[in-house]
N, C-alpha and C positions, 0 to 999 in steps of 0.2 A: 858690249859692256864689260865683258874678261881685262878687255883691253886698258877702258879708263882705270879698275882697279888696279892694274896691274901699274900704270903711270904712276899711281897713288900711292903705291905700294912703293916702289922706286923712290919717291921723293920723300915720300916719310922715312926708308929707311936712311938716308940720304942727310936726315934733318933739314931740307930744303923746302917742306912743306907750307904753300902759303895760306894764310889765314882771312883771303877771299879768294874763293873762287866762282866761275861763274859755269854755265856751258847751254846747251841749245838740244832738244830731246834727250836722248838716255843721260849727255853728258849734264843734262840741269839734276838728273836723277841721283847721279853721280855726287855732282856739288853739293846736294843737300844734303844728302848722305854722309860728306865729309864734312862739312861746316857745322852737324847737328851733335859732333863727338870729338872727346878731346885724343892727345895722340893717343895715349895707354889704350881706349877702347877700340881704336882704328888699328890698332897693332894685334889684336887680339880677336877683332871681326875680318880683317884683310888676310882669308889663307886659302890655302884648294879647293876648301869644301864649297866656299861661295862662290867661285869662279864653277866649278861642277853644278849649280841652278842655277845659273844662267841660259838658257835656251831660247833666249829670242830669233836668232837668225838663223837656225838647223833648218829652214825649207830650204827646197832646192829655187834656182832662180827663174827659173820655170812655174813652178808653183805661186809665187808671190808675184810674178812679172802678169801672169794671167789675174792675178786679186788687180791689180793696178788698173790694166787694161778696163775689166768690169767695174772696177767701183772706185778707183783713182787712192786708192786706199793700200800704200808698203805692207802693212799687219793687219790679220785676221783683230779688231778691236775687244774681244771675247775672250780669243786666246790671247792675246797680250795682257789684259785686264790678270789672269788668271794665271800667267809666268810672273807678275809684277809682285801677284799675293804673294804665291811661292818665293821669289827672294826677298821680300820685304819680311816676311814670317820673321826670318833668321835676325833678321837687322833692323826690328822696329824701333820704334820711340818711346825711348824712358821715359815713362809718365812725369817726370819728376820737370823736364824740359821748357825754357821758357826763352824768352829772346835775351832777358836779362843774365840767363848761364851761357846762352851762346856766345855774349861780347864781353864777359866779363871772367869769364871761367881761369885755367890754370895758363897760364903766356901771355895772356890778354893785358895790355898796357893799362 
């Protein structure tokens, strides 16, 4: 997930940042993450500290390759739930959030 930030990171600074994006596990995570904030907040939430809670992938592939085997399952579902809290704490959702400030907010046509 360091990773998609870090793309995010890239293209905001970039001003190349598009205003749909989509993605498929961590990276749907990612999209809504970005689609939920305007740039000033993603400039301001996009720095090391967030990239350092990230720890979804630190098992060895050994470790997670035997979860597989046994329960056809990449992630401990517990421990994911529980890395997810932890970076979501940092980056929740302003109360204030509605689908009407997502498409109509600050650049929005």
């Amino acid at each position: 997930m360091a990773d998609h930030f870090g793309v995010v990171k890239a293209l905001l600074d970039s001003n190349l940042l598009p205003r749909v994006i989509a993605g498929t596990s961590s990276g749907s995570l990612i999209a809504a993450f970005v689609c939920t904030r305007t740039d000033e907040e993603l400039k301001t939430l996009l720095n090391p500290s967030l990239a350092k809670r990230i720890t979804a992938c630190e098992e060895s592939f050994r470790s997670w390759f035997r979860r597989f085997l046994q329960t056809g399952a990449r992630f401990d579902t517990v421990d994911w739930a529980r890395k997810a809290s932890n970076v979501l704490s940092i980056v929740s959702l302003p109360a204030d959030l509605s689908t009407y400030r997502q498409y109509s907010g600050p650049g929005v046509p």
